[in-house]
C-alpha positions as CSV (number, residue, x, y, z in Angstrom):
1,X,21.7,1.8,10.2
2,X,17.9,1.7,11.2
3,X,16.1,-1.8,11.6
4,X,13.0,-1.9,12.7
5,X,11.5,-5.1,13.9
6,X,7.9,-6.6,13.0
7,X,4.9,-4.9,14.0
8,X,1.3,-6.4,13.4
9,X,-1.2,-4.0,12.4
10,X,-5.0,-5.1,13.9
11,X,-7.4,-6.6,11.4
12,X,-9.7,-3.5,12.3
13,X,-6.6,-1.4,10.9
14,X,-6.5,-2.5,7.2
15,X,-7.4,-0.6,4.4
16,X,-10.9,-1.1,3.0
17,X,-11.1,-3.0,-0.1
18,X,-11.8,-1.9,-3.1
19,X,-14.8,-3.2,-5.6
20,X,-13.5,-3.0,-9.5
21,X,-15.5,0.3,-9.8
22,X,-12.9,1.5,-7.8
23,X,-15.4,3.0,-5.0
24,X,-14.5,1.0,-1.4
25,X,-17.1,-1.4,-0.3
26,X,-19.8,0.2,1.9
27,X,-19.4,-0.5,5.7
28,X,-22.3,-1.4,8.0
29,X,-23.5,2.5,9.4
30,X,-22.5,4.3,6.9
31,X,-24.4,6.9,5.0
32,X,-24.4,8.4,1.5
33,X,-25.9,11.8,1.4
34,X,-24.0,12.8,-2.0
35,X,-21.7,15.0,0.1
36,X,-18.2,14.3,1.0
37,X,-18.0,12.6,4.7
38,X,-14.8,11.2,6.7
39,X,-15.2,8.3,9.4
40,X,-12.1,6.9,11.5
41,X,-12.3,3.4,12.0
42,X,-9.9,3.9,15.2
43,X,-10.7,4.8,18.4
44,X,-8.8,6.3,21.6
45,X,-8.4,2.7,22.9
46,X,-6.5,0.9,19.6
47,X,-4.5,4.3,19.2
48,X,-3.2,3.6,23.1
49,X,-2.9,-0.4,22.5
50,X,-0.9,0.5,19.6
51,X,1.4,2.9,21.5
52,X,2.2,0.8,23.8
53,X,2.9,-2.3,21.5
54,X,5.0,0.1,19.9
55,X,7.1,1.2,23.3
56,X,8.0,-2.4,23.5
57,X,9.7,-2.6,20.5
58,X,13.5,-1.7,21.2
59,X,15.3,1.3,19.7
60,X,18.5,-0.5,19.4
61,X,18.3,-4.5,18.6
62,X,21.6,-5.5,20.5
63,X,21.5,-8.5,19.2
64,X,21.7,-7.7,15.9
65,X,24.8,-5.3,16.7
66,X,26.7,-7.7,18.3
67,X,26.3,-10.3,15.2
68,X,27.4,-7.3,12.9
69,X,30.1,-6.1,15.4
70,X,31.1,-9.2,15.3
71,X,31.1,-10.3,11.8
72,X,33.1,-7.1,11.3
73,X,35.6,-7.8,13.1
74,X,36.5,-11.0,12.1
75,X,36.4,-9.9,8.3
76,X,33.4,-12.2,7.2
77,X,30.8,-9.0,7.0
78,X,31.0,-7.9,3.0
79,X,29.5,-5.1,1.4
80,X,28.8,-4.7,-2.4
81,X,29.5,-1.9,-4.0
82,X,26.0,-1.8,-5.0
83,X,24.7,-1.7,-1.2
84,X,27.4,0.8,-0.4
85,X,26.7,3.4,-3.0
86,X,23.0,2.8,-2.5
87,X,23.3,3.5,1.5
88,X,25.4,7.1,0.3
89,X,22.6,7.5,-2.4
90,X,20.0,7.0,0.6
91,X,21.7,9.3,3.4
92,X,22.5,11.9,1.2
93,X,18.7,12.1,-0.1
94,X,17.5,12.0,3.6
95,X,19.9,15.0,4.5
96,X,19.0,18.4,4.1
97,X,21.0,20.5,1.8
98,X,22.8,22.9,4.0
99,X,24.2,25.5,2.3
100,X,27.0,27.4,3.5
């Protein structure tokens, strides 16, 4: 089982919005010359703030293991059916077929 924990993504970040036509609103600099054009809102520095915020966050919460090591062993952690066929369902799609 994977849990991730919360990570903020900077204001600057967010998607542009969108005007009912359905065009994004038009930022401050940029140009329409009828032809199609790309501009990355992110620079070098953000990309490097947000690999580091990201190194802090742990690969294994223990934490949250011991609760559920815990709760397993003293028989109060219950799974549905539901949530257990689901969590097949999910690993099996996430698998590659391997065929023998």
């Amino acid at each position: 089982m994977r849990v991730d924990g919360p990570v903020s993504i900077p204001e600057s970040l967010q998607p542009d919005k969108v005007t009912r036509s359905g065009s994004p609103t038009p930022q401050s600099g940029a140009v329409s010359s009828g032809q199609d054009q790309t501009q990355f809102s992110v620079d070098g520095q953000t990309i490097q703030q947000l690999k580091a915020q990201l190194a802090q966050v742990p690969e294994v919460r223990q934490d949250r293991v011991d609760a559920l090591r815990q709760a397993v062993s003293s028989g109060s952690y219950q799974v549905s059916d539901q949530q257990l066929s689901d969590a097949i369902g999910s690993d099996l799609l996430a698998t590659p077929l391997r065929l023998i």
